[in-house]
Phi, psi and omega in degrees: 000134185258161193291131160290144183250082162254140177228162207282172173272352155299316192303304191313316185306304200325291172295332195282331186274323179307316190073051161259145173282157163284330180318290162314292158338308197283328195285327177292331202251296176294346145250038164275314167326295202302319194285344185273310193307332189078045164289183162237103175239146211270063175264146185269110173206130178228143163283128164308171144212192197092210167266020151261011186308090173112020181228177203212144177240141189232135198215120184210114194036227230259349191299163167231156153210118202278136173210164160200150193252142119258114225266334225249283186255003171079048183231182182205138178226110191265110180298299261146121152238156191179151192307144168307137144118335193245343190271352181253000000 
């Protein structure tokens, strides 16, 4: 079974007005997978607390992108992307 990407409509906004690829994006949430897998891939990613608790921020130049794995059923659920600074 391969992992599902699902994302929000604010996400969608996000890249269409910024003129970011889903591609791209899509390249970042498969290897934060490989890296959770214990491959050694070099990405910036932290578990959250607070009122993000239970979500992981993936950080690639000024971008931010709010996620959470399910582990389980195999999903990727992209909360939020957004400019540093604006997103948490």
């Amino acid at each position: 079974m391969s992992w599902k990407i699902k994302i929000t409509k604010s996400t969608e906004n996000f890249l269409k007005k910024n003129n970011l690829a889903e591609k791209d994006i899509n390249e970042l949430i498969k290897s934060s997978i490989c890296f959770f897998k214990g491959e050694d891939i070099n990405i910036d990613i932290k578990k959250l607390k607070g009122n993000w608790l239970g979500f992981y921020r993936i950080k690639k130049g000024k971008i931010r992108i709010i996620v959470q794995f399910d582990f389980d059923g195999k999903v990727v659920n992209i909360k939020k992307i957004e400019w540093r600074g604006k997103v948490y």
